[in-house]
VEXDO-41802 format. One record per atom (N, C-alpha, C, O): residue number from 1; x, y, z. Coordinates in steps of 0.02 Angstrom, whole numbers. Layout:
- num / X / Y / Z
- NUM / X / Y / Z
...
***
This chain:
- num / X / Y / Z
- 1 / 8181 / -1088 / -514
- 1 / 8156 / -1120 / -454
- 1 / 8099 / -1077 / -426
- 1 / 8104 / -1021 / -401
- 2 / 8047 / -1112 / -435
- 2 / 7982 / -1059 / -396
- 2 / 7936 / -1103 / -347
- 2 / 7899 / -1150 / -361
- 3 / 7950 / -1071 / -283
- 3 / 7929 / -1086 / -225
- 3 / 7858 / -1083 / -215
- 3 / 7839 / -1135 / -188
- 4 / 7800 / -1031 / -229
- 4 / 7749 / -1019 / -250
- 4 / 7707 / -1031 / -304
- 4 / 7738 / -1040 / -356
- 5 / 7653 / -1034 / -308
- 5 / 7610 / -1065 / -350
- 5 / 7605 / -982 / -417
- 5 / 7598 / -921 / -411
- 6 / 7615 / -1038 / -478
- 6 / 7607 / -988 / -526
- 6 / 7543 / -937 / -552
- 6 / 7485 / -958 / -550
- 7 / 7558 / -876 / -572
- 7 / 7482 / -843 / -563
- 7 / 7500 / -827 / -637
- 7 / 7553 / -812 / -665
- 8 / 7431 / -839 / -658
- 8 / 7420 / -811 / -739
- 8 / 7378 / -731 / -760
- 8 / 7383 / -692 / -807
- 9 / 7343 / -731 / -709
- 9 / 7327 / -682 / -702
- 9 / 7318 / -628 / -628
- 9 / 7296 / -647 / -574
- 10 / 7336 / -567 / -643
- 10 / 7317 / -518 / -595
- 10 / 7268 / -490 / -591
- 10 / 7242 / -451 / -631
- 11 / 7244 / -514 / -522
- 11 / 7166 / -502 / -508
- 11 / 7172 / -465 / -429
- 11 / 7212 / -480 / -384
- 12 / 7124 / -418 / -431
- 12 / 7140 / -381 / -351
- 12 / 7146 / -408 / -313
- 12 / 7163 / -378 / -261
- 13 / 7140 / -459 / -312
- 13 / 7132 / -516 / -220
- 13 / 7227 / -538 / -221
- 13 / 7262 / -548 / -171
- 14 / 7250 / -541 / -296
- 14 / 7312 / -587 / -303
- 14 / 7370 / -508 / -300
- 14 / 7425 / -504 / -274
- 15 / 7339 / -464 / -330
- 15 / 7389 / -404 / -304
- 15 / 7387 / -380 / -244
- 15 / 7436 / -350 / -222
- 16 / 7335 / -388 / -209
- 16 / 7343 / -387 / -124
- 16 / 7406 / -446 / -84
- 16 / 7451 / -436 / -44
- 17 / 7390 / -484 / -107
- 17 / 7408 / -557 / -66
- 17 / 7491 / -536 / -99
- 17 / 7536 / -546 / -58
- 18 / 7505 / -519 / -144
- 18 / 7579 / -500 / -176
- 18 / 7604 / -440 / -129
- 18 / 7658 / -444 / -100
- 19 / 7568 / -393 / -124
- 19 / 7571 / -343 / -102
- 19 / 7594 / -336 / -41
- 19 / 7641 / -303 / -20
- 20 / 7547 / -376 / -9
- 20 / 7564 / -390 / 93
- 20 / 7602 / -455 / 91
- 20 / 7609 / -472 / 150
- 21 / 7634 / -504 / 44
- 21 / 7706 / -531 / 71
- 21 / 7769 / -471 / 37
- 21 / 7822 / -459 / 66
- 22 / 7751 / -444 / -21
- 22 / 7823 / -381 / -45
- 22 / 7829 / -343 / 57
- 22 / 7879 / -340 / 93
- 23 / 7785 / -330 / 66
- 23 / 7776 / -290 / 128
- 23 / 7830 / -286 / 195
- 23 / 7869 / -249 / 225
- 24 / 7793 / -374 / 192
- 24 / 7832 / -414 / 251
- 24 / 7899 / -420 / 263
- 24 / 7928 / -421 / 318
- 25 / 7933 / -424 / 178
- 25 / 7994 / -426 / 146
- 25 / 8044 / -356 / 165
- 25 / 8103 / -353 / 182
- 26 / 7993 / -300 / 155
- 26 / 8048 / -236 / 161
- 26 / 8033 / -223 / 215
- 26 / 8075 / -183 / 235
- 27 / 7986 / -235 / 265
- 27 / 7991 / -231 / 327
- 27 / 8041 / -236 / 352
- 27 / 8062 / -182 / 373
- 28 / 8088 / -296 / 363
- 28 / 8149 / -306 / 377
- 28 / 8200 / -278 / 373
- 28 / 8248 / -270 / 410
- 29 / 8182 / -259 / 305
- 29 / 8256 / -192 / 285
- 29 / 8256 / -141 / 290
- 29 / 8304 / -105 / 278
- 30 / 8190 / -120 / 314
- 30 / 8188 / -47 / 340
- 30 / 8202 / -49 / 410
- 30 / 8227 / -1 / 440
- 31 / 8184 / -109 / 439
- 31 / 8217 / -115 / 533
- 31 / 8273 / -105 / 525
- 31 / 8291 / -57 / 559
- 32 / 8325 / -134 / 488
- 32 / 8387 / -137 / 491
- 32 / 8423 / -72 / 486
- 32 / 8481 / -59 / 503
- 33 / 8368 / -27 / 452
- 33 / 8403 / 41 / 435
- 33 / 8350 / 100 / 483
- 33 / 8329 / 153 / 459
- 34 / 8338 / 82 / 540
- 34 / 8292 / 122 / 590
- 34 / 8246 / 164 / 541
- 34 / 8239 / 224 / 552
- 35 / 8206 / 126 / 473
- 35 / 8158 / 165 / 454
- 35 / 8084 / 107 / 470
- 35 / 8077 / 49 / 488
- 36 / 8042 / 160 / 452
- 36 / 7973 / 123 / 433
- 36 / 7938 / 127 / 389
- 36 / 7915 / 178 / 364
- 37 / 7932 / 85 / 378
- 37 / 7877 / 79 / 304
- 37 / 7824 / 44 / 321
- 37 / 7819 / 3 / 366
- 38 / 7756 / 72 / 259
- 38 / 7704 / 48 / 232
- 38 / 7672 / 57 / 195
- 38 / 7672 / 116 / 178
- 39 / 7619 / 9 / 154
- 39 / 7605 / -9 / 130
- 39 / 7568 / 44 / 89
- 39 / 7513 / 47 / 116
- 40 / 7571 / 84 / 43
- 40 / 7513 / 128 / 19
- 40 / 7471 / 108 / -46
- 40 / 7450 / 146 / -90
- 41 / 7464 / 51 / -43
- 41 / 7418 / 34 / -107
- 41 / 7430 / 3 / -158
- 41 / 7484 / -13 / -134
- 42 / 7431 / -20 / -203
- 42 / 7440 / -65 / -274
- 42 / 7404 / -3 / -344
- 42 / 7353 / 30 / -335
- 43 / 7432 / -3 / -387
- 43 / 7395 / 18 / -442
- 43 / 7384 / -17 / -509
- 43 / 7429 / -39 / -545
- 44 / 7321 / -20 / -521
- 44 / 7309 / -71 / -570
- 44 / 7361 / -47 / -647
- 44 / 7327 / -6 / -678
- 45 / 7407 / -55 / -672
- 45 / 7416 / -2 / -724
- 45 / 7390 / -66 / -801
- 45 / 7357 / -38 / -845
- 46 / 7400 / -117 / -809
- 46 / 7377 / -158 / -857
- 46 / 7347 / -219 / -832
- 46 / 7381 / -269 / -819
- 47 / 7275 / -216 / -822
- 47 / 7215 / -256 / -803
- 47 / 7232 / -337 / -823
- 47 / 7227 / -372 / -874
- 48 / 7250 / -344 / -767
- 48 / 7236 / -435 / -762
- 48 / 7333 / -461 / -787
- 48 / 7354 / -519 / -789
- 49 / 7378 / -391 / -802
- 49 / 7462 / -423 / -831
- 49 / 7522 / -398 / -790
- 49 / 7575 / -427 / -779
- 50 / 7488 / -303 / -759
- 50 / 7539 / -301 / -715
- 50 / 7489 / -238 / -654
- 50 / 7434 / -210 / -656
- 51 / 7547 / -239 / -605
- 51 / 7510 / -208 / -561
- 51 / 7593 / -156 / -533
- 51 / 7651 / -173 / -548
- 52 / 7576 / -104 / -497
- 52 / 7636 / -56 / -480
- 52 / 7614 / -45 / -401
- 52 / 7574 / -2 / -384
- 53 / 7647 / -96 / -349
- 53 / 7656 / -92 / -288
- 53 / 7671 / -21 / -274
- 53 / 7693 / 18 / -317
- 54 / 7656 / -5 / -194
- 54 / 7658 / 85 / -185
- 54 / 7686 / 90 / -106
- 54 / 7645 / 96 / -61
- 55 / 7750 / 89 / -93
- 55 / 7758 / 94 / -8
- 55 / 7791 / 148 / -6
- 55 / 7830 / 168 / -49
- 56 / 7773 / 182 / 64
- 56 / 7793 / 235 / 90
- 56 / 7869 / 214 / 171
- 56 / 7868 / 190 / 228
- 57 / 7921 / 243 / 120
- 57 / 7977 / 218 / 211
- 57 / 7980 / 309 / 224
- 57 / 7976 / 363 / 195
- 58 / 7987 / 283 / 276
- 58 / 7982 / 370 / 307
- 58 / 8015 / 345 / 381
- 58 / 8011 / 294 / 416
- 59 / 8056 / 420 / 385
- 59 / 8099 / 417 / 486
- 59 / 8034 / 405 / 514
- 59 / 7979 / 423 / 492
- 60 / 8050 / 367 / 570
- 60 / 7963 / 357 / 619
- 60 / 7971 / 402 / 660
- 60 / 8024 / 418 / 687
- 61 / 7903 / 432 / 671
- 61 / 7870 / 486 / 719
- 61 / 7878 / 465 / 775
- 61 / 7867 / 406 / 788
- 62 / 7900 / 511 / 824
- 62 / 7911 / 511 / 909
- 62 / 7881 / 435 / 940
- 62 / 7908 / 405 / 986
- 63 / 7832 / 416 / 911
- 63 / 7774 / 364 / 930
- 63 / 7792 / 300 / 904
- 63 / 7762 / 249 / 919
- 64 / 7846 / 303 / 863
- 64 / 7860 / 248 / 800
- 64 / 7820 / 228 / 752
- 64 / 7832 / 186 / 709
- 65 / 7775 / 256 / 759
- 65 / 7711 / 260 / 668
- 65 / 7767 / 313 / 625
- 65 / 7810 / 354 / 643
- 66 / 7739 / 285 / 553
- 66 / 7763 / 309 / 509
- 66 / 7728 / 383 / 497
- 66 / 7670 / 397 / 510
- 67 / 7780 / 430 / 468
- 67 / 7726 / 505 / 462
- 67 / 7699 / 518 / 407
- 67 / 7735 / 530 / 358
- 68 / 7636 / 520 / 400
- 68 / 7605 / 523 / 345
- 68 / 7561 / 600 / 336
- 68 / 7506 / 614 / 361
- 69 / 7610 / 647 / 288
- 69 / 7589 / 710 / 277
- 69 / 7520 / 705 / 229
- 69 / 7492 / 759 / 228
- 70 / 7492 / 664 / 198
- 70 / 7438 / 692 / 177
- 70 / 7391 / 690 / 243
- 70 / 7360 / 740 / 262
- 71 / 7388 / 601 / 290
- 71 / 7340 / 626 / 337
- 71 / 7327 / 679 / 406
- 71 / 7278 / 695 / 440
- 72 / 7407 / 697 / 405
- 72 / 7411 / 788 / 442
- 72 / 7367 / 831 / 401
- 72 / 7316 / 855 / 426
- 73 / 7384 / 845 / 332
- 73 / 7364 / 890 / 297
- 73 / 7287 / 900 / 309
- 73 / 7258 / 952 / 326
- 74 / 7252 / 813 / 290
- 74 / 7176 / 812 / 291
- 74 / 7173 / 828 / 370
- 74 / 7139 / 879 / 370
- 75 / 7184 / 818 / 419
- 75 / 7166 / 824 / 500
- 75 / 7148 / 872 / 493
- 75 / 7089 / 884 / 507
- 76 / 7213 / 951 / 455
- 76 / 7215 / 998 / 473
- 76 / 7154 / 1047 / 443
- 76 / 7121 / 1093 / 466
- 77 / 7155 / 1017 / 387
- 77 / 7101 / 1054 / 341
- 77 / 7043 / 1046 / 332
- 77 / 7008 / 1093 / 313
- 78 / 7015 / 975 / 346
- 78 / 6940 / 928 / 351
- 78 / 6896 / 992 / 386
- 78 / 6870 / 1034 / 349
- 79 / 6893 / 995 / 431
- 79 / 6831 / 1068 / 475
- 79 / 6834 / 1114 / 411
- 79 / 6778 / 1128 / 389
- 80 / 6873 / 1133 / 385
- 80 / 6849 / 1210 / 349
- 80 / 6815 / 1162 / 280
- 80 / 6796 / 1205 / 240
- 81 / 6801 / 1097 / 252
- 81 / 6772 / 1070 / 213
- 81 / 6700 / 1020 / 238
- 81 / 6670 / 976 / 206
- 82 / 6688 / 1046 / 309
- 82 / 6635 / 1017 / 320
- 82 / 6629 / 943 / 339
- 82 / 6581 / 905 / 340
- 83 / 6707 / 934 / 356
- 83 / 6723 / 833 / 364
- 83 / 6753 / 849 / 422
- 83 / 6765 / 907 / 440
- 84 / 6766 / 802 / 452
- 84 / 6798 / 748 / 520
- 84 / 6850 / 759 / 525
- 84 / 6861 / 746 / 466
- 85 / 6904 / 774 / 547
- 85 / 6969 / 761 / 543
- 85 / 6989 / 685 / 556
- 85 / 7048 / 666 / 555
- 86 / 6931 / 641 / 570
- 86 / 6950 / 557 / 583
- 86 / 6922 / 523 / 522
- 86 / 6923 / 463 / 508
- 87 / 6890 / 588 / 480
- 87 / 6872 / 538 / 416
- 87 / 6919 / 507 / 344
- 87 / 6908 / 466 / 300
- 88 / 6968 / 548 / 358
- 88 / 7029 / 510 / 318
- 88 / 7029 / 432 / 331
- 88 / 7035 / 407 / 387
- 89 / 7023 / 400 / 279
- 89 / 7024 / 332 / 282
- 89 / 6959 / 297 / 288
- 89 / 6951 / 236 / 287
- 90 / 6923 / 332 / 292
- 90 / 6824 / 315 / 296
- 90 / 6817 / 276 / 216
- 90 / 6859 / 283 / 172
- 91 / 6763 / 240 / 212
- 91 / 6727 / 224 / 149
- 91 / 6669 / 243 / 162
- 91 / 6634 / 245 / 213
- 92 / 6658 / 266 / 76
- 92 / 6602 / 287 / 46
- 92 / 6552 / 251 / 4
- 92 / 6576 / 197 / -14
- 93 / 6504 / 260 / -15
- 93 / 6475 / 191 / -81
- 93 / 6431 / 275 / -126
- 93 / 6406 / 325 / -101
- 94 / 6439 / 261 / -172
- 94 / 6414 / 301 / -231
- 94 / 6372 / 243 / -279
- 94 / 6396 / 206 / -321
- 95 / 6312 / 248 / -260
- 95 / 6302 / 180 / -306
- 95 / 6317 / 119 / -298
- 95 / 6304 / 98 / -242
- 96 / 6350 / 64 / -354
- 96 / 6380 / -6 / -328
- 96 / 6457 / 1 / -318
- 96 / 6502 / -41 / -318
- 97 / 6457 / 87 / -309
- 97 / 6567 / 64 / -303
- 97 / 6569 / 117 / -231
- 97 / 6535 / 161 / -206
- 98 / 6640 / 74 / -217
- 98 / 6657 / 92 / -145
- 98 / 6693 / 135 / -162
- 98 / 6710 / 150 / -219
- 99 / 6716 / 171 / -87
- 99 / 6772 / 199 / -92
- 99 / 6790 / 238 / -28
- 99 / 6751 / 245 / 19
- 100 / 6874 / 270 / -33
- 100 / 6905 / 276 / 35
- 100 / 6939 / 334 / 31
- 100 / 6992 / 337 / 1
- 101 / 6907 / 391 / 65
- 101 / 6965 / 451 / 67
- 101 / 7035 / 449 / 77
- 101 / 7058 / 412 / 120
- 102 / 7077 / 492 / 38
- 102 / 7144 / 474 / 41
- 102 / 7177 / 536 / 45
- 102 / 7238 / 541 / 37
- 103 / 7130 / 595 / 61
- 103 / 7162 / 659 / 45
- 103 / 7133 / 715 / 36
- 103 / 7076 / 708 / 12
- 104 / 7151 / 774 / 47
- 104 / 7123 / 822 / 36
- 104 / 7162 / 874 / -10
- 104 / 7221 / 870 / 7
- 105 / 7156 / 925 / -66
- 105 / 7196 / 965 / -93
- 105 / 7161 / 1031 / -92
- 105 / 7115 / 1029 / -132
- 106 / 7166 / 1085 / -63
- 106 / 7123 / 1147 / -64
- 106 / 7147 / 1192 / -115
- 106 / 7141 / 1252 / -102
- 107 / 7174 / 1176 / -171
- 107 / 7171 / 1213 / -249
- 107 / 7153 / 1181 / -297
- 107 / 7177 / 1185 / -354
- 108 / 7099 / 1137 / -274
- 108 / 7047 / 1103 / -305
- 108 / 6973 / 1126 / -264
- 108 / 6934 / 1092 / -230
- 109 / 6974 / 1191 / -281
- 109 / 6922 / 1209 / -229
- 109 / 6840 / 1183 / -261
- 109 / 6795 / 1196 / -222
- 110 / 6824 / 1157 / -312
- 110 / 6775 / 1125 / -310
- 110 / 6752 / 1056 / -312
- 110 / 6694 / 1036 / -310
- 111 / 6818 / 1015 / -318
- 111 / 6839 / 955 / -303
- 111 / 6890 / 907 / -262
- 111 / 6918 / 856 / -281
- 112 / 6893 / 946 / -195
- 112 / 6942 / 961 / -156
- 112 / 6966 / 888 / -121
- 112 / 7025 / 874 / -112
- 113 / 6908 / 845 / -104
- 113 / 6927 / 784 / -88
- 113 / 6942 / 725 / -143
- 113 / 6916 / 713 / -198
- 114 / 7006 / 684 / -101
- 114 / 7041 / 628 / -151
- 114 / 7014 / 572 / -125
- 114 / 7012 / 565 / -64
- 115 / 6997 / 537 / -158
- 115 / 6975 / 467 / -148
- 115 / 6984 / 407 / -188
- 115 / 6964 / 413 / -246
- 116 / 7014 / 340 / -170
- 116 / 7023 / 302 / -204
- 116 / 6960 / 246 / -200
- 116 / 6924 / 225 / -155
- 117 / 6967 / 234 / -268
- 117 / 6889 / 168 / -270
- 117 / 6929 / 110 / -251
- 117 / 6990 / 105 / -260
- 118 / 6888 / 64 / -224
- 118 / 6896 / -2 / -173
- 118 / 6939 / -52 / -203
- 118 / 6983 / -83 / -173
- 119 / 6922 / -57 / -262
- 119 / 6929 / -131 / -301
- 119 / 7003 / -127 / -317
- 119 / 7047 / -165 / -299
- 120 / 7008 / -51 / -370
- 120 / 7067 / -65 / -405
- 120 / 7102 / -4 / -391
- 120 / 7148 / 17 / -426
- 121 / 7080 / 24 / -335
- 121 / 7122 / 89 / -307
- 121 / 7136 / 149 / -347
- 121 / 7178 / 192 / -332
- 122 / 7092 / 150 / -411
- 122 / 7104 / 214 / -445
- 122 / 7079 / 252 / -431
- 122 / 7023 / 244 / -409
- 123 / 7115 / 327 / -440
- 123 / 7105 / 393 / -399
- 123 / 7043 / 431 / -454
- 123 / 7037 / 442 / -514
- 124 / 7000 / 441 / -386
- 124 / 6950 / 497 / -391
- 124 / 6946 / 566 / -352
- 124 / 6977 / 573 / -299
- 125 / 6909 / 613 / -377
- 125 / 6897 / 678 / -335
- 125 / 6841 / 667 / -330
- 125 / 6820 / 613 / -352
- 126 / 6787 / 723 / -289
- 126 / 6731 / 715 / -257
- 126 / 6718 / 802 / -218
- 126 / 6758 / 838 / -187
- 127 / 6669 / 809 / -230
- 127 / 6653 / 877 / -182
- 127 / 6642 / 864 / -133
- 127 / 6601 / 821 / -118
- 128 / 6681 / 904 / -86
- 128 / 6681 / 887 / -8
- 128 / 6592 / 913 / 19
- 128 / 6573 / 881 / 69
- 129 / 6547 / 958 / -6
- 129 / 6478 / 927 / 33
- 129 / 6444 / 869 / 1
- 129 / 6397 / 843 / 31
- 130 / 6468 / 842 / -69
- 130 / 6447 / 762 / -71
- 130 / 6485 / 707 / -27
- 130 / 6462 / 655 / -4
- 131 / 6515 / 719 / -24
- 131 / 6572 / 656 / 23
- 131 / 6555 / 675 / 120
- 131 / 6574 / 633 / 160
- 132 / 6524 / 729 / 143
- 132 / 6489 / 730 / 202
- 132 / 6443 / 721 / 201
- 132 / 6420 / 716 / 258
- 133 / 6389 / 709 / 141
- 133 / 6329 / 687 / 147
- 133 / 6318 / 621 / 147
- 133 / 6273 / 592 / 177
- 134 / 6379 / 588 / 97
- 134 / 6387 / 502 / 78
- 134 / 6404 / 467 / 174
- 134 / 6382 / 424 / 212
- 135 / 6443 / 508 / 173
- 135 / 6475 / 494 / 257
- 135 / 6423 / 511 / 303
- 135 / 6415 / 473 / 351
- 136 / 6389 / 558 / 299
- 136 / 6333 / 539 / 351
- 136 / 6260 / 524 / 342
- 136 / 6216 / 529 / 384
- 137 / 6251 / 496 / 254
- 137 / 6195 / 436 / 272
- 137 / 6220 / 373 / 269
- 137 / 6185 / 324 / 259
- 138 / 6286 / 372 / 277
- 138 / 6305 / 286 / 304
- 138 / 6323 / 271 / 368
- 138 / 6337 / 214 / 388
- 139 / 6322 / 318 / 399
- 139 / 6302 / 313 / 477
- 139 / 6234 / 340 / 514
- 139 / 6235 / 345 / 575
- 140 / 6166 / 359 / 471
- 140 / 6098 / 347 / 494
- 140 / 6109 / 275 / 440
- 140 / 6139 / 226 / 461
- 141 / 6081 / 278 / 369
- 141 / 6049 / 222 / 338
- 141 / 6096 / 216 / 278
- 141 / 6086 / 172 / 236
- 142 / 6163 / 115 / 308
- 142 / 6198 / 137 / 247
- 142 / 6144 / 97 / 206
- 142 / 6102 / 53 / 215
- 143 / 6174 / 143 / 151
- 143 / 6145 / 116 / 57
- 143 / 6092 / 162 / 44
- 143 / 6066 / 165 / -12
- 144 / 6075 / 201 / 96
- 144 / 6028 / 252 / 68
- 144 / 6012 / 318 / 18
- 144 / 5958 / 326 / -11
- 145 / 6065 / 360 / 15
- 145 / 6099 / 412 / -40
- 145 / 6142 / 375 / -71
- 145 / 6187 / 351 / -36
- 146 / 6141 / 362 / -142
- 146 / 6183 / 362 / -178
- 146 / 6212 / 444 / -227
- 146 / 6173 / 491 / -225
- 147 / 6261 / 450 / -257
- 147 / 6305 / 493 / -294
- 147 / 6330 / 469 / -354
- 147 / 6370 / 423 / -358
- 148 / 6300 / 509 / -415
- 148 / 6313 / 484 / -452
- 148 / 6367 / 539 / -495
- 148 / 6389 / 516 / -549
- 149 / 6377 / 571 / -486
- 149 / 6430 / 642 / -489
- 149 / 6482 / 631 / -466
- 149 / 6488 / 653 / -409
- 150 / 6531 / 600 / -489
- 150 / 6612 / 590 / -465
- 150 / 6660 / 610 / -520
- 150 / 6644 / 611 / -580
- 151 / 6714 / 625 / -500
- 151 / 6787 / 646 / -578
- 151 / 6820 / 599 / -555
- 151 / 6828 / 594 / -494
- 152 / 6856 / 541 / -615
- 152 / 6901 / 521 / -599
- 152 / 6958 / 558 / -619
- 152 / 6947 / 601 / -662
- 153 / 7018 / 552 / -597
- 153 / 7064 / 590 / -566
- 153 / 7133 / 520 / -603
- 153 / 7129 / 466 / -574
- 154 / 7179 / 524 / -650
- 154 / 7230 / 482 / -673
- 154 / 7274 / 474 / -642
- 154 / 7304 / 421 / -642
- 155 / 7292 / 531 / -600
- 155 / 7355 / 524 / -551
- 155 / 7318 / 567 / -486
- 155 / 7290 / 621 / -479
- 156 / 7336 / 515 / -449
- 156 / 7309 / 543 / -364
- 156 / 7358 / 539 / -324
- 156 / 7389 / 486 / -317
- 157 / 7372 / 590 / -293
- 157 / 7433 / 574 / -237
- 157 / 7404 / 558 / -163
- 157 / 7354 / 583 / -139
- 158 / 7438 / 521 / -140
- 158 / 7419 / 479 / -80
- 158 / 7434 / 506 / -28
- 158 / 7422 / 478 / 26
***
């Protein structure tokens, strides 16, 4: 018995839309058990057959947001790398691909920032004075510096 319309293929728009009703679903069951959860991403692992949903339940913070130690970590550490402590979660463009800080690791001292690309959320590194320069010519002139110097990165922690 299937309630929903059948999908033949997995395409980023259809692992989103999967993604944020799975969401909606454990929402509920984490109320029931005074936790919170969300949503941390989809990973493409076989293009267009399967995809590996990514949620974080965690006790909620004094505030009832969920606590999320990597973006403490980046708050804490961003100034001594020349970034924002509000730029966790910023996008970048390198060329024609996007992308969104997700992290910082400082024993990666020459590739210290984590970043996931837009489309299909796979993890990259980046040198933190390229990723303050990407970040602040897209707030004078975006599309103006591009970067063509990036590592992708197989496993990124979030």
């Amino acid at each position: 018995m299937r309630k929903g319309r059948l999908i033949t293929r997995l395409t980023p728009a259809t692992c989103e839309e999967i993604q944020t009703r799975m969401l909606e679903v454990c929402q509920k069951i984490a109320e029931d058990h005074g936790l919170v959860i969300e949503g941390a991403g989809w990973r493409g692992t076989d293009t267009g057959f399967s995809f590996e949903p990514v949620f974080r339940v965690s006790i909620p913070a004094s505030d009832g947001t969920a606590f999320n130690l990597e973006k403490d970590r980046f708050e804490f550490l961003a100034e001594h790398f020349g970034l924002a402590p509000s730029d966790f979660g910023r996008e970048f463009r390198t060329g024609s691909e996007r992308f969104r800080i997700t992290g910082i690791d400082p024993k990666r001292p020459r590739y210290p920032i984590s970043a996931e690309r837009i489309p299909d959320r796979r993890g990259f590194k980046f040198a933190a004075e390229n990723v303050a320069m990407l970040l602040q010519a897209k707030e004078n002139k975006p599309g103006d510096v591009t970067l063509s110097a990036y590592t992708r990165v197989e496993t990124c922690s979030r």
